[in-house]
N, C-alpha and C positions, 0 to 999 in steps of 0.2 A: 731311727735306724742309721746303723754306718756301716757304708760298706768299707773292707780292706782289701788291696792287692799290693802281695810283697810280689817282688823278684832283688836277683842278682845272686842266688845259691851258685852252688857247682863244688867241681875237685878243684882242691888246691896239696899242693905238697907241705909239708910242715916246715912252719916257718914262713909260708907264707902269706898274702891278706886278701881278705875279699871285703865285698861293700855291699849291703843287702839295702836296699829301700822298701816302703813301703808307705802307700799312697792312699787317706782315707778322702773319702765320701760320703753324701747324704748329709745328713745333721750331726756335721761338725762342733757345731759351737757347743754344743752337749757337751765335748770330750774335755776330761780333767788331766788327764796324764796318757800317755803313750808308753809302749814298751815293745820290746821281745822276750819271750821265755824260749827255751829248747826244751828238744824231748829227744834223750836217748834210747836205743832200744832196749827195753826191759825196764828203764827207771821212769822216774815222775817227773812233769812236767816243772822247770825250775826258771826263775826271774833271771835273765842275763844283767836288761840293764830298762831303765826307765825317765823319760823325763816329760816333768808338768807343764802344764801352760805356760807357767813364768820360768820355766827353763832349768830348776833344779833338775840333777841328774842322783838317779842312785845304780850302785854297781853291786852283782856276784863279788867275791872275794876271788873266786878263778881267774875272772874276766880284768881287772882293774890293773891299768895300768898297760893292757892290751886292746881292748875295745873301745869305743867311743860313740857313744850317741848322739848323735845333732838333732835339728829339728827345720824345716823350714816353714814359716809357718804361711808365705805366701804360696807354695806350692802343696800346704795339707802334708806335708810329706815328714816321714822319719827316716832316717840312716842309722846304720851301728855299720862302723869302719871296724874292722877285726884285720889284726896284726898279729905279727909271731903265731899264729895260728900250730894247736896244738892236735895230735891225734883222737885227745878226748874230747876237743872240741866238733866232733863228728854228731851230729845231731839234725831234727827236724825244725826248725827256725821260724812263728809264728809271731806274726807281729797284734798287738795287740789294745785294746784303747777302752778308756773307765770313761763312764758316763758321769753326769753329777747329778742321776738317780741311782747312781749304783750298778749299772748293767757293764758287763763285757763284752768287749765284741772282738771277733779272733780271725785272721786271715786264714787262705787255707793251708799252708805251710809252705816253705823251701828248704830241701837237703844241703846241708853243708857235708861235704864231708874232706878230711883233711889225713891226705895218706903219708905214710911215715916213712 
């Protein structure tokens, strides 16, 4: 089992940036890759950004070139740095993590939302 706790949501005005983390637990060494997806209201849940154990990163076509995913791996920990921060970028922010049996495991979200 892993557990996740994101923070670092809130309002920001657009244009500007915020820094969410997200802190796993439990049976880490399980975990293949990290990520965040969002969810806006009314649409489907979509990949922002993700990176592996060995550190490859993959990006949204939205996001790329604004976002940035790190990773720490002595504090268990993921970051996505968000810059230029857009009004569509207003969404539910769920950090997330693959097992290498195939399971998901999903934080319980943070609101972004970024007013215009």
């Amino acid at each position: 089992q892993v557990h996740l706790v994101e923070s670092g949501g809130g309002l920001v005005q657009a244009g500007g940036s915020l820094r969410l983390s997200c802190a796993a637990s439990g049976n880490i060494f399980s975990i293949n890759a990290m990520g965040w997806y969002r969810q806006a209201p009314g649409k489907q849940r979509e990949l922002v950004a993700s990176v592996t154990t060995g550190g490859s990163t993959n990006y949204a076509d939205s996001v790329k070139g604004r976002f940035t995913i790190s990773r720490d791996n002595a504090k268990n920990t993921i970051y996505l740095q968000m810059n230029s921060l857009k009004p569509e970028d207003t969404a539910v922010y769920y950090c997330n993590a693959e097992s290498n049996l195939g399971w998901d495991y999903w934080g319980q979200g943070t609101q972004v939302t970024v007013s215009s």
